[in-house]
C-alpha atoms as an extended CHARMM CRD file, in Angstrom:
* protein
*
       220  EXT
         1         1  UNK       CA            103.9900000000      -42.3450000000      -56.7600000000  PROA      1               0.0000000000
         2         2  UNK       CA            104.1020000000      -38.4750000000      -57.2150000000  PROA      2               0.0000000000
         3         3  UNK       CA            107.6720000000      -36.7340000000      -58.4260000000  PROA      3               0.0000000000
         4         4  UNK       CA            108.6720000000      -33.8980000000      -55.3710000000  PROA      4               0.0000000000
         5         5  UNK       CA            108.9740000000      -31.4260000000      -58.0420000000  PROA      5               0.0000000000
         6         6  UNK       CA            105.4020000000      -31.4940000000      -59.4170000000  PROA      6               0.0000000000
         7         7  UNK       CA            103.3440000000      -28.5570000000      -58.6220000000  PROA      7               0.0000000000
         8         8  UNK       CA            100.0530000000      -30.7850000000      -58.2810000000  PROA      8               0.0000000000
         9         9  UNK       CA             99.1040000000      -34.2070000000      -57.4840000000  PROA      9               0.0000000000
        10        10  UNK       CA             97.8100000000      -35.6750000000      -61.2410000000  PROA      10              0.0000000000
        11        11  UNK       CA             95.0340000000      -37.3540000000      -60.0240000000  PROA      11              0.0000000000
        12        12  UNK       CA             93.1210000000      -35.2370000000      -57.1350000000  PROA      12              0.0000000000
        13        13  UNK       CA             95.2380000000      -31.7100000000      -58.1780000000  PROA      13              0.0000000000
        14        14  UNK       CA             95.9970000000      -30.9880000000      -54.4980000000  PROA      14              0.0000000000
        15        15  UNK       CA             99.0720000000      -28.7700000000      -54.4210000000  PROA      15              0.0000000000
        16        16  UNK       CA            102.4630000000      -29.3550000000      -53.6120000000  PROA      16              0.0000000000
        17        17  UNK       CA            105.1030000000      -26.7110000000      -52.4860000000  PROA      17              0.0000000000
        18        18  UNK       CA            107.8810000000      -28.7020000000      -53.9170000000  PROA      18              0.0000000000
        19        19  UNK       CA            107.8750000000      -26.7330000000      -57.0880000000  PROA      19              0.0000000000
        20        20  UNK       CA            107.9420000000      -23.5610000000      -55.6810000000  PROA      20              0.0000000000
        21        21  UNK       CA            111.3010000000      -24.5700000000      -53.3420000000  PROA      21              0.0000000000
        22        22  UNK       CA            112.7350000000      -25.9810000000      -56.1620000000  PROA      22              0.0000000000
        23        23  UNK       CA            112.0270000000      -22.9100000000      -58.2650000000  PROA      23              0.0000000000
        24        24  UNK       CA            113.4760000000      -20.2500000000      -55.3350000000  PROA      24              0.0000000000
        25        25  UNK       CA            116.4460000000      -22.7490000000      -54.6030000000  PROA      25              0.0000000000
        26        26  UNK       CA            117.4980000000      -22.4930000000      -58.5900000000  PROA      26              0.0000000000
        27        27  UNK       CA            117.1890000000      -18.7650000000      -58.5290000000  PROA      27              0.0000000000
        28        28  UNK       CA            118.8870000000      -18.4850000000      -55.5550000000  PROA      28              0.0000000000
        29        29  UNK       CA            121.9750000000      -20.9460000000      -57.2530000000  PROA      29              0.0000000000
        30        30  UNK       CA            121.6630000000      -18.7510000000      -60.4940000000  PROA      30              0.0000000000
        31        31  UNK       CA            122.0630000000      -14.9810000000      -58.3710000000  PROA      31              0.0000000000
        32        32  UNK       CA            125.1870000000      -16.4570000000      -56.3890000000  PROA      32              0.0000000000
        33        33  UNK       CA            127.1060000000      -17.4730000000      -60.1890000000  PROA      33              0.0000000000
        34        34  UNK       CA            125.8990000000      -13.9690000000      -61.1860000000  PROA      34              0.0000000000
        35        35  UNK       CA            123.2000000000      -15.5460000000      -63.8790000000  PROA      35              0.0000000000
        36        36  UNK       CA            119.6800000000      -13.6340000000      -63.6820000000  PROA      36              0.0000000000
        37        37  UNK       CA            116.7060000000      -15.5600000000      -63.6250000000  PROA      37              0.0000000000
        38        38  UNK       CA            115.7890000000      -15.4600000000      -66.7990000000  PROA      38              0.0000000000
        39        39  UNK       CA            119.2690000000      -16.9050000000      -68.0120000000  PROA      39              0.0000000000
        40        40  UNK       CA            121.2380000000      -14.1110000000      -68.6670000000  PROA      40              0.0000000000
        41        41  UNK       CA            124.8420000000      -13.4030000000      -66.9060000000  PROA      41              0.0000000000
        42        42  UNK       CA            126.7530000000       -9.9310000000      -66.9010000000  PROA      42              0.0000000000
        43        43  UNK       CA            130.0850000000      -10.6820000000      -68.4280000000  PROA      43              0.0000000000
        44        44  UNK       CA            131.3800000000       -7.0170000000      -67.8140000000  PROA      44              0.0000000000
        45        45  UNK       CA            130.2870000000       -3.6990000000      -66.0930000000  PROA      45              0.0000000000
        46        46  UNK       CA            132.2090000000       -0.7520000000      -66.0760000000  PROA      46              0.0000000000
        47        47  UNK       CA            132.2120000000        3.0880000000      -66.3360000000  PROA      47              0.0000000000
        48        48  UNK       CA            134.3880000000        5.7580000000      -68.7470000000  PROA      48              0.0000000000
        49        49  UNK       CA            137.8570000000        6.0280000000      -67.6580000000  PROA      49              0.0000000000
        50        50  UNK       CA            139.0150000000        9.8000000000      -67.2540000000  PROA      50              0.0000000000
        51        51  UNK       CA            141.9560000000        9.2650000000      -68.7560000000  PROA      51              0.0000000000
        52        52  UNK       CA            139.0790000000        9.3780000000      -72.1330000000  PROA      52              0.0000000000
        53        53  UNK       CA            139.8530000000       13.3210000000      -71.3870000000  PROA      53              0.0000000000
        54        54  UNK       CA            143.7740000000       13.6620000000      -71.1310000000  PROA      54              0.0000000000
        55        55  UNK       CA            143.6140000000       15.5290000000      -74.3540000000  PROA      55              0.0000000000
        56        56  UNK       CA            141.1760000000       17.9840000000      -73.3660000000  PROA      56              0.0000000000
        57        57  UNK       CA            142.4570000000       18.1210000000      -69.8440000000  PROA      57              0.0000000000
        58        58  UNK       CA            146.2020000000       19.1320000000      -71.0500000000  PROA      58              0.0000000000
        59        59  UNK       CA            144.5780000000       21.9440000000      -73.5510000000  PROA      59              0.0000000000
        60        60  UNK       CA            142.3820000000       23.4290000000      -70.5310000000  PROA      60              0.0000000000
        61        61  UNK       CA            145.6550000000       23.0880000000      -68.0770000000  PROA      61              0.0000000000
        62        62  UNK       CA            147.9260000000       24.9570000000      -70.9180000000  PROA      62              0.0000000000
        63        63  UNK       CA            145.0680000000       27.6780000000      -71.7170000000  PROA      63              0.0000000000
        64        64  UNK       CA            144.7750000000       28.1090000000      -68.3130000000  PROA      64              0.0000000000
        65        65  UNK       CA            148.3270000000       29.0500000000      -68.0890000000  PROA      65              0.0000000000
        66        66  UNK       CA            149.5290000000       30.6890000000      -71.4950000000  PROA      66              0.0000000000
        67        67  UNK       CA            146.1770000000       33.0840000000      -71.4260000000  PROA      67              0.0000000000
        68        68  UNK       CA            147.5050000000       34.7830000000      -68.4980000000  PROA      68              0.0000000000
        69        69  UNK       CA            151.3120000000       35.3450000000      -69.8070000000  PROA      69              0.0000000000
        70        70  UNK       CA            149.9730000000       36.0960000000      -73.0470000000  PROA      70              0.0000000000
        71        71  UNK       CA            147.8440000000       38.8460000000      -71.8130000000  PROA      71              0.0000000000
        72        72  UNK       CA            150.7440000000       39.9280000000      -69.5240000000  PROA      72              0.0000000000
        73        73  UNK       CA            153.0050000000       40.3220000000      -72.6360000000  PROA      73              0.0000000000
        74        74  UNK       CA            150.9570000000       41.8290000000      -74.3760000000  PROA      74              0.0000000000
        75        75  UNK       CA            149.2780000000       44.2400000000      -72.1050000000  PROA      75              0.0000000000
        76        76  UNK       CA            151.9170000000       47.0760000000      -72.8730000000  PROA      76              0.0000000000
        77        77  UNK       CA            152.6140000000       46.9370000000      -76.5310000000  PROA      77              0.0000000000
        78        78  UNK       CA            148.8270000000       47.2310000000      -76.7270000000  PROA      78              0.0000000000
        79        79  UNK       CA            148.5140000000       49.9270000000      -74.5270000000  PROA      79              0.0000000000
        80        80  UNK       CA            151.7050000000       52.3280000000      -75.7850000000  PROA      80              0.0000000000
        81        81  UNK       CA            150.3000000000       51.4340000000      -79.6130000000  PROA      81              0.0000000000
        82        82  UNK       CA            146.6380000000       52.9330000000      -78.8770000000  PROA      82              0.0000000000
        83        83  UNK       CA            148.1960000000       55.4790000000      -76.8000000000  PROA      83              0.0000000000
        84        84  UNK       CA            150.4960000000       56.1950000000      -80.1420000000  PROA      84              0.0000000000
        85        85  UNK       CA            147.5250000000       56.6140000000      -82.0470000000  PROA      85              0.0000000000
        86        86  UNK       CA            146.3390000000       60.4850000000      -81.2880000000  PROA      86              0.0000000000
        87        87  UNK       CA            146.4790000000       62.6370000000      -78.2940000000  PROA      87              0.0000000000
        88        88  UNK       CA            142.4950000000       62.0130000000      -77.1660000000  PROA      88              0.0000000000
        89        89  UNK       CA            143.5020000000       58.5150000000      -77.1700000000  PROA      89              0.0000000000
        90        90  UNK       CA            146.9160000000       58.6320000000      -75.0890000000  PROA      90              0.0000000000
        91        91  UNK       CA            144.8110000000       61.0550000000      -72.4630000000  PROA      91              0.0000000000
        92        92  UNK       CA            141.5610000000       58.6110000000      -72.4810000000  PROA      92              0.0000000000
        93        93  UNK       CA            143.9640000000       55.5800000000      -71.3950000000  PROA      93              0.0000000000
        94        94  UNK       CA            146.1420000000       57.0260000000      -68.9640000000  PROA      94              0.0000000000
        95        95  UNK       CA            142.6700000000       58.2510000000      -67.5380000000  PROA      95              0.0000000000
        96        96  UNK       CA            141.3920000000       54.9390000000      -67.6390000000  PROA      96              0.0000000000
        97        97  UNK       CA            144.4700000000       52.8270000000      -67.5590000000  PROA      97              0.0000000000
        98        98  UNK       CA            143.6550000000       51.5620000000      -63.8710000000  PROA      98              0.0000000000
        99        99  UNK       CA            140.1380000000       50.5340000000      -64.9680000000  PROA      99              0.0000000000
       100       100  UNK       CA            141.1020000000       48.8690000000      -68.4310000000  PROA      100             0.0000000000
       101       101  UNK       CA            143.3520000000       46.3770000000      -65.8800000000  PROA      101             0.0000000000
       102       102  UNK       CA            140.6220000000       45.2160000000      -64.1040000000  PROA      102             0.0000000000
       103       103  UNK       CA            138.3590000000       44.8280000000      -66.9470000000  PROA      103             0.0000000000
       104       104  UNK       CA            141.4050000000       42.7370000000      -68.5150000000  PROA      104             0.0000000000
       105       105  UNK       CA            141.9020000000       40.8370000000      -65.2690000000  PROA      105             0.0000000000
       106       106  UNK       CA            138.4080000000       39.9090000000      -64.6430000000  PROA      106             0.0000000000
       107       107  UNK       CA            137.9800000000       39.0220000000      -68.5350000000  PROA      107             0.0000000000
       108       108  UNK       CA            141.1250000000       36.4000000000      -68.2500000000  PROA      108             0.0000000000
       109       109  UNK       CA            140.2810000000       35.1410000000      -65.0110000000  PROA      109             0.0000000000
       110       110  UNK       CA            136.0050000000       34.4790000000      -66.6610000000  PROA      110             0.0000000000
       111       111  UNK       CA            138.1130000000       32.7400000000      -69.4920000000  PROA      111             0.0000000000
       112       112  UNK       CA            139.9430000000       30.3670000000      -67.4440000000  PROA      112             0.0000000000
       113       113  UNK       CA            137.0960000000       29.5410000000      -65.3910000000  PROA      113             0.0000000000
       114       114  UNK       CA            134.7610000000       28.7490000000      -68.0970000000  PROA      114             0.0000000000
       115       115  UNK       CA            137.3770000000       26.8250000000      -69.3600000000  PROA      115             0.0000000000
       116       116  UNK       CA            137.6140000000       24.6240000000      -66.2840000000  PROA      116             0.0000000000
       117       117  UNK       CA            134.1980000000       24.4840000000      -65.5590000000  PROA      117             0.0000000000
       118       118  UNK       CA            133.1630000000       22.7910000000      -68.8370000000  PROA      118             0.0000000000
       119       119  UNK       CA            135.8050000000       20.3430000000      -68.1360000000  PROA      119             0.0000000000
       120       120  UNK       CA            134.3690000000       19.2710000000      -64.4430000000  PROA      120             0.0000000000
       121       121  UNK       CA            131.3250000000       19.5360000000      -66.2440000000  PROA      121             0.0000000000
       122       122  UNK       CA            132.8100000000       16.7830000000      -69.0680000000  PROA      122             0.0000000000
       123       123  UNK       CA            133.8320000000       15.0300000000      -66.1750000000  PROA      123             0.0000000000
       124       124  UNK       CA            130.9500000000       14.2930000000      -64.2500000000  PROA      124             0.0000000000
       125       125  UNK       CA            128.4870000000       13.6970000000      -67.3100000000  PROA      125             0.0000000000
       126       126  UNK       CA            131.7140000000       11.0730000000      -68.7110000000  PROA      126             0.0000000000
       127       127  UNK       CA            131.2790000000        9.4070000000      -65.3030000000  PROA      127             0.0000000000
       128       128  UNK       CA            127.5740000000        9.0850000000      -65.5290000000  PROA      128             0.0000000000
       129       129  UNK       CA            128.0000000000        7.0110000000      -68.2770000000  PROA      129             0.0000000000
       130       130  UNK       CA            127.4540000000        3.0460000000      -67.2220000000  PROA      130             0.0000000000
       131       131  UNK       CA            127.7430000000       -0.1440000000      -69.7070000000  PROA      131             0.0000000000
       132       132  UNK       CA            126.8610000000       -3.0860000000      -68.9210000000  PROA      132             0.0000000000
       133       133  UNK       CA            127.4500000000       -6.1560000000      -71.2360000000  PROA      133             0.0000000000
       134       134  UNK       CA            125.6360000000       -9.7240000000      -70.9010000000  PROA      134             0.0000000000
       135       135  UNK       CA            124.9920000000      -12.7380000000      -72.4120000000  PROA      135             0.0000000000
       136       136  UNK       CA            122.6100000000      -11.3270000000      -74.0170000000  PROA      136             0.0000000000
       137       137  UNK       CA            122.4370000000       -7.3190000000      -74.7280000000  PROA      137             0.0000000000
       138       138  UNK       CA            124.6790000000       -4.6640000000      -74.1430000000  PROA      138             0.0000000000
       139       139  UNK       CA            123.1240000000       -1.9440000000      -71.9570000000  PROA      139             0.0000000000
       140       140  UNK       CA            124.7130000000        2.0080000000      -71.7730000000  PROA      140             0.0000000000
       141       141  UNK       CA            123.2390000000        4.2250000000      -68.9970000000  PROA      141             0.0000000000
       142       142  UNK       CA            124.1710000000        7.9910000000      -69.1690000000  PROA      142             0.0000000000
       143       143  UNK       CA            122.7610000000       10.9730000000      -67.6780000000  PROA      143             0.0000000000
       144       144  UNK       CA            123.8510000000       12.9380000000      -64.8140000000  PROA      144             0.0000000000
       145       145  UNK       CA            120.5520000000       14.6690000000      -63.0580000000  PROA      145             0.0000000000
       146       146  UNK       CA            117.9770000000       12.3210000000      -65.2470000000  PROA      146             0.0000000000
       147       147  UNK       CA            119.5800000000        9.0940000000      -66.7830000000  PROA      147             0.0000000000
       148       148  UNK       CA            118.4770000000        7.5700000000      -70.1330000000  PROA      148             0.0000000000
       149       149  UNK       CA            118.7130000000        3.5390000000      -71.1360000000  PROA      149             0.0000000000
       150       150  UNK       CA            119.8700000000        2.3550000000      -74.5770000000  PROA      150             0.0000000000
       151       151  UNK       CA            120.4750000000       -1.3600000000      -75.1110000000  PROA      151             0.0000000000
       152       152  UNK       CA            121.2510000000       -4.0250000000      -78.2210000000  PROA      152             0.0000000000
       153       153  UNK       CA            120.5360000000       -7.2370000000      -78.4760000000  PROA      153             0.0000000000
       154       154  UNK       CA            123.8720000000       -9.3830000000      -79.2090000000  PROA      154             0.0000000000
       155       155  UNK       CA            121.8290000000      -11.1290000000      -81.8030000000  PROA      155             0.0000000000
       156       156  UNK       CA            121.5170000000       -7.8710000000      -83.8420000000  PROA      156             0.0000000000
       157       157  UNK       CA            125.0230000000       -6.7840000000      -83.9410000000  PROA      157             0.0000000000
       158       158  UNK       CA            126.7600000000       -6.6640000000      -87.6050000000  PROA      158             0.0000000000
       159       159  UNK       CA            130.2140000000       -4.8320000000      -86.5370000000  PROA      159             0.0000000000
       160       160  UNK       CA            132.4070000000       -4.3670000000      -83.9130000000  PROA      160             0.0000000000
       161       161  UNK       CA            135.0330000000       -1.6680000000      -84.0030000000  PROA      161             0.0000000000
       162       162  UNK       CA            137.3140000000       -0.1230000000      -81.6060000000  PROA      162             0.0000000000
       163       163  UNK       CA            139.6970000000        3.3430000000      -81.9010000000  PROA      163             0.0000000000
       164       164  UNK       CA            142.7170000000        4.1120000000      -79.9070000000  PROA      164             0.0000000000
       165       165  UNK       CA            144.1950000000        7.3740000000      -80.4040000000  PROA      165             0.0000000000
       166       166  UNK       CA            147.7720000000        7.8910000000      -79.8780000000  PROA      166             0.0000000000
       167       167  UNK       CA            146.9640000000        9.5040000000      -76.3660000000  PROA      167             0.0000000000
       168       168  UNK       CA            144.6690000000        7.1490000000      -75.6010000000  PROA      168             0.0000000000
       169       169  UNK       CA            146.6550000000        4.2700000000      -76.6990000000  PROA      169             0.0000000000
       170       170  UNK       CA            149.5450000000        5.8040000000      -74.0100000000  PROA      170             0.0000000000
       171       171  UNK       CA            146.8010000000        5.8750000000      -71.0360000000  PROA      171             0.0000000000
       172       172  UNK       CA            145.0550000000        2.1360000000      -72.1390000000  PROA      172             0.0000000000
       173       173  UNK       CA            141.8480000000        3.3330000000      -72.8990000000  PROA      173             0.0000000000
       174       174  UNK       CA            139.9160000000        3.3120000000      -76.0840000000  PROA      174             0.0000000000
       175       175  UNK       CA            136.6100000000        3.3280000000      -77.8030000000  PROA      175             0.0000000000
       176       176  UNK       CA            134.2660000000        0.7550000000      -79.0680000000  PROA      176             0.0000000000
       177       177  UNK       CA            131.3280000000        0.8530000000      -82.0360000000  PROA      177             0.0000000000
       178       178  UNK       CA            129.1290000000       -1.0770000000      -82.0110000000  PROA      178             0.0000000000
       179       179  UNK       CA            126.7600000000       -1.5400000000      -85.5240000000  PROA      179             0.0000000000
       180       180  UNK       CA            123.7090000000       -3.0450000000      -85.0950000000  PROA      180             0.0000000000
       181       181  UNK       CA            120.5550000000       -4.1890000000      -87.2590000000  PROA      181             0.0000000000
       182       182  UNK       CA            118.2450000000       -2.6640000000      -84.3240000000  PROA      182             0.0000000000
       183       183  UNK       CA            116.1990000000        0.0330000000      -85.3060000000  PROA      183             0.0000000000
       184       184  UNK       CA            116.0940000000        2.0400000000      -81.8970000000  PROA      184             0.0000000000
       185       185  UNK       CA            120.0040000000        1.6610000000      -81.8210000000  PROA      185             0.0000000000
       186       186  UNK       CA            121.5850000000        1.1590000000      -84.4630000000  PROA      186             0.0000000000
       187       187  UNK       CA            124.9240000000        2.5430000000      -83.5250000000  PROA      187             0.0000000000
       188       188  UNK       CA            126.3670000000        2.4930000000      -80.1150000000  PROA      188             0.0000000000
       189       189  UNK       CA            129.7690000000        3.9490000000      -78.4730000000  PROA      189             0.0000000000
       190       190  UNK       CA            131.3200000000        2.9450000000      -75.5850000000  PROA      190             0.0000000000
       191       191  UNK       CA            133.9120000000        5.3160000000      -74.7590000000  PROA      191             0.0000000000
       192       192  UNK       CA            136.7150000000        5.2930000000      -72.3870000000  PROA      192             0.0000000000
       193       193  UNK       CA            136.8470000000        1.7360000000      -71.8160000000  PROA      193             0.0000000000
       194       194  UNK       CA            139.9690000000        0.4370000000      -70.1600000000  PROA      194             0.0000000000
       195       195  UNK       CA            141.7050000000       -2.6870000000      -72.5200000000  PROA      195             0.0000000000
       196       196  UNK       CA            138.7500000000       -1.7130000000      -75.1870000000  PROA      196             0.0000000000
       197       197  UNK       CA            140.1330000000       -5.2110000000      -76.9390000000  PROA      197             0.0000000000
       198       198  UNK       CA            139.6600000000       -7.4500000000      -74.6280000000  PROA      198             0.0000000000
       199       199  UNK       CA            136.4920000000       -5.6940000000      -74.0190000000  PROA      199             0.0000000000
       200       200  UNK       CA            135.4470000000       -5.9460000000      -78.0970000000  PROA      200             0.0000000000
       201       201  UNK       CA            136.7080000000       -9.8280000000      -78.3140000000  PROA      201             0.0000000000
       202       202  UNK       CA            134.3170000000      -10.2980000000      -75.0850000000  PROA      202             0.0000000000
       203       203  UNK       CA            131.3280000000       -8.2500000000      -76.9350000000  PROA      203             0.0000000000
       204       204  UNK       CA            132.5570000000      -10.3690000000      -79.9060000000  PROA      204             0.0000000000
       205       205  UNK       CA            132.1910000000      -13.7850000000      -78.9090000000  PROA      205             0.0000000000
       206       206  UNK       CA            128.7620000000      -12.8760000000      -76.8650000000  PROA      206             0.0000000000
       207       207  UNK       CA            127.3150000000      -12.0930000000      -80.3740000000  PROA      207             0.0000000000
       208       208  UNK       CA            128.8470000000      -15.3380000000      -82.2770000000  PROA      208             0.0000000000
       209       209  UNK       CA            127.2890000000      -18.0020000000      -79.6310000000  PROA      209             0.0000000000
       210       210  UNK       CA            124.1310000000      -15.7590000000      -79.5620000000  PROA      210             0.0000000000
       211       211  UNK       CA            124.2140000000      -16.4160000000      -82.8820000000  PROA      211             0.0000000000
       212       212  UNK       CA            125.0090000000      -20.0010000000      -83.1090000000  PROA      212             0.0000000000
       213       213  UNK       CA            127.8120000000      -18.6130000000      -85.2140000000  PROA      213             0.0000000000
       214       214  UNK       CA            125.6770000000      -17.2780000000      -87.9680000000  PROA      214             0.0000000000
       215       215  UNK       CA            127.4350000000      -13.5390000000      -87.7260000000  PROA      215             0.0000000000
       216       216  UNK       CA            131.4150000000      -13.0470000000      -88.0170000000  PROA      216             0.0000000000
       217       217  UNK       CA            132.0720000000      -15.5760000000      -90.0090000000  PROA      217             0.0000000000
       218       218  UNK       CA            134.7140000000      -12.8050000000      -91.4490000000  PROA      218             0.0000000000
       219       219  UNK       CA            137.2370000000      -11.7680000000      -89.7410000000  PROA      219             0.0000000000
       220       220  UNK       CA            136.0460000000       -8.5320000000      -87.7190000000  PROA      220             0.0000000000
């Protein structure tokens, strides 16, 4: 008698293809409850939340719109002050006054746009980030034409820490440290997570049964 799951037959060592059904039926059971083959399960997966850039989206909106008015303002008093100055200088700008506009409106309009394109730019390299947290190591992704891979092993993390600032706090996104004893990565942010506690208590308690309860023993 000859167990269905042995790979060979003891005696003769004629193959059996038990083994390998049994082997593909398990990984097929571990891939539908999300658990990769080699035993580890993605607990979370997300990207940076925009909302990460509210501050810096509310400065570009206002320079976008006091620049303008500013210039507007000022534009005169400027103007009648170096005309003020001599009589070369009062001729040279009402000889030039029409071209000194332009200049001025192509100068404000370069401003604004710069400003706006380094927020898209923010933007799309914020949503190239990826993170991706297991059962066993925590994985960030960034990059937005060529993408980089930095991962942790839960074993090697010492410290957990997240930061909410006030506007952050108001939009439910925040930021998580992570301090580890790896020597590729020692630090690691995660930024712009949505509910960054229950993300940190989740990156938490992946690290203390890693562990076997040997790290966080203090409260963290």
């Amino acid at each position: 008698m000859v167990s269905r799951a042995a790979a060979s037959c003891p005696q003769c060592g004629f193959p059996f293809g038990g083994a390998t059904v049994l082997g593909a039926a398990a990984q097929a059971a571990q891939a539908s409850a999300g658990v990769a083959p080699g035993g580890e399960q993605v607990l979370w997966e997300g990207s940076p939340s925009l909302k990460a850039l509210s501050v810096t989206t509310i400065a570009t909106a206002l320079f976008a719109i006091a620049l303008p008015i500013t210039v507007y303002l000022a534009y005169e008093p400027v103007r009648d002050l170096v005309a003020h100055s001599s009589v070369d200088t009062a001729a040279l700008v009402a000889d030039h006054e029409d071209q000194a506009r332009t200049v001025i409106v192509v100068a404000v309009v370069l401003a604004v746009l710069s400003r706006v394109a380094r927020l898209a730019w923010r933007m799309v390299a914020l949503r190239g980030h990826r993170y991706t947290v297991s059962n066993q190591r925590i994985k960030v992704e960034n990059g937005v034409f060529s993408k980089s891979l930095a991962e942790v092993d839960v074993r090697t993390i010492d410290d957990i820490t997240f930061r909410q600032s006030f506007v952050e706090r108001l939009s439910g996104v925040g930021e998580i440290a992570i301090r580890s004893s790896d020597p590729t990565n020692p630090r690691l942010r995660l930024i712009g997570i949505p509910d960054p506690r229950a993300v940190r208590e989740l990156i938490r308690n992946c690290a203390y049964q890693a562990t076997r309860g040997q790290l966080f023993t203090r409260s963290t």
